[in-house]
N, C-alpha and C positions, 0 to 999 in steps of 0.2 A: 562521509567516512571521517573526515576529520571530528566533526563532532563526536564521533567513537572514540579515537585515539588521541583526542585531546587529553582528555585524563590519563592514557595509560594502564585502563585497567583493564580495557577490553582490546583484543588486534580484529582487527577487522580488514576487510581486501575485496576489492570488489572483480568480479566476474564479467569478463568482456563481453559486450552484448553482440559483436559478430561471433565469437567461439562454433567453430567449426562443429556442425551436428545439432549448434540449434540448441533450443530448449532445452532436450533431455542431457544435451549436453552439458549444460550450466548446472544443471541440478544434481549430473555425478560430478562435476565440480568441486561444488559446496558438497558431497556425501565425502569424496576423497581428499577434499583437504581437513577434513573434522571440524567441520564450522561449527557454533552453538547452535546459531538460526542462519535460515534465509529469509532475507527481507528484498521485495521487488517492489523497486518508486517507480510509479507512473504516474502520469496526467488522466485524469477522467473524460470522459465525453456525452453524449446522450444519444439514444436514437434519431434516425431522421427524420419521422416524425414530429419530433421535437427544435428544430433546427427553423431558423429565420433567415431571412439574407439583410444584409445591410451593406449600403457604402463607405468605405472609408479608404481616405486618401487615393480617392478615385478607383479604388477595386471592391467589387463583390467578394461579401464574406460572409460564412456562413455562423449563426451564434446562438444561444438560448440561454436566456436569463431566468427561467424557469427552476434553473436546480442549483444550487453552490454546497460546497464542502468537501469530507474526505469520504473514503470509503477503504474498508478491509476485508479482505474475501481470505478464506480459510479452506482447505480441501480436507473433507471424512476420511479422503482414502490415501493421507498421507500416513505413514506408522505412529507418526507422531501426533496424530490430531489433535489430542485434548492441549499436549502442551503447546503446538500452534494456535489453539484457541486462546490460551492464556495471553501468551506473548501480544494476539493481536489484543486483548484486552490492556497488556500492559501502556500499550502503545495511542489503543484510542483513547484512555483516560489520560494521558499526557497531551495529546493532542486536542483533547477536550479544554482541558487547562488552558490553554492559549487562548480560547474565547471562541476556538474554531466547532461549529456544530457539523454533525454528517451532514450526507445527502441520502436520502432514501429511495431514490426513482429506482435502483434495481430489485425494488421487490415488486416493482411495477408486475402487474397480471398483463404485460404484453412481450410479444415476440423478442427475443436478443434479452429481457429480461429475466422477471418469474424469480429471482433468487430468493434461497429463504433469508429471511433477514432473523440470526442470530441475538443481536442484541441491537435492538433500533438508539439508544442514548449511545452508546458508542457508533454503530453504523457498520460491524462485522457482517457478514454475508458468510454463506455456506458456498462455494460453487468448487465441488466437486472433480471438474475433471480439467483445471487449469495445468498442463502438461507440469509448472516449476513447480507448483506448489505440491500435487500428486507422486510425483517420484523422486522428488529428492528423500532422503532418508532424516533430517533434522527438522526441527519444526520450524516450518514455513509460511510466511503472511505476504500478500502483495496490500500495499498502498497505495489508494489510489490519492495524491495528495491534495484534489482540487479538480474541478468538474473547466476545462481547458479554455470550452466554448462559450464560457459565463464573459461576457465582458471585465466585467469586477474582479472575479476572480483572478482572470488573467490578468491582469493590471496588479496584481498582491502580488498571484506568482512570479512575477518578472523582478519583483524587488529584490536587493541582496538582503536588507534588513527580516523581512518574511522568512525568504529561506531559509536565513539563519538562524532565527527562532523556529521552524518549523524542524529543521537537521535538529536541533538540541534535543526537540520535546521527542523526537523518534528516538535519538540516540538515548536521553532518560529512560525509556520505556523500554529497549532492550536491555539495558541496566538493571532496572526493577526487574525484571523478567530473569537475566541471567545469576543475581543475588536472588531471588528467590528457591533457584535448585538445587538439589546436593549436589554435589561435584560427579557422584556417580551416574547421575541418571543424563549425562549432557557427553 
């Protein structure tokens, strides 16, 4: 959020993730406070399938170094789709910038996956019936910012330097995104 309101040009506020009612909750949230977008940061993960054990500092942990990068999932049955599409487009080309490549294991043909994959160079995904992204009424993208259980990965994500490069190129990408609209149609 700071990287938003660092400049000043955009207010941005974030959406308590206990809020009472849960999901749908958040998402008339963001419809009744008139957000431009909603954007949800999360950590990725993999199937179990996919999962190793290893020890470290004496405990079992589970890991796969099999998949690293971001991932952006998009709902059809949001009102806003196409401009949720954009947005996430705005956002994976900035985060592309960074050096950072997707992950593509959710278009994986197995169970828990199957999503369509939108645009494989940015790493967008279709999935449909994500309760935030589906009923809030503004155009909405979740990120996923990094696959959690990567070793490496997680060793980036834990940096503040990453982060903060990573905040900027999202917060850029809603930018793009929100100078690209009329005023009327947001």
């Amino acid at each position: 959020m700071e990287a938003l309101n660092a400049r000043g040009d955009i207010r941005s506020f974030t959406i308590d993730p206990d809020t009472a009612g849960g999901l749908p909750a958040r998402a008339e949230t963001a419809s009744q406070r008139a957000a431009d977008v909603l954007v949800s940061l999360h950590h990725d993960s993999v199937q179990p399938q996919y999962l190793s054990t290893w020890k470290y500092q004496g405990k079992e942990l589970r890991y796969s170094d099999r998949f690293q990068g971001h991932s952006l999932f998009v709902s059809q049955k949001n009102p806003q789709s196409v401009a949720s599409l954009a947005l996430a487009t705005r956002i994976g080309e900035r985060v592309l910038a960074l050096g950072r490549r997707p992950t593509l294991h959710h278009a994986e043909a197995i169970p828990g996956e199957n999503r369509q994959l939108l645009n494989a160079r940015l790493g967008i995904y279709r999935f449909d019936d994500l309760i935030l992204l589906k009923t809030t009424t503004v155009p909405a993208v979740l990120l996923e910012s990094g696959v959690i259980v990567n070793r490496d990965e997680e060793r980036r994500l834990a940096t503040t330097a990453y982060r903060t490069r990573l905040a900027g190129a999202v917060a850029d990408g809603i930018r793009d995104f929100c100078k690209s609209r009329p005023k009327a149609s947001r």
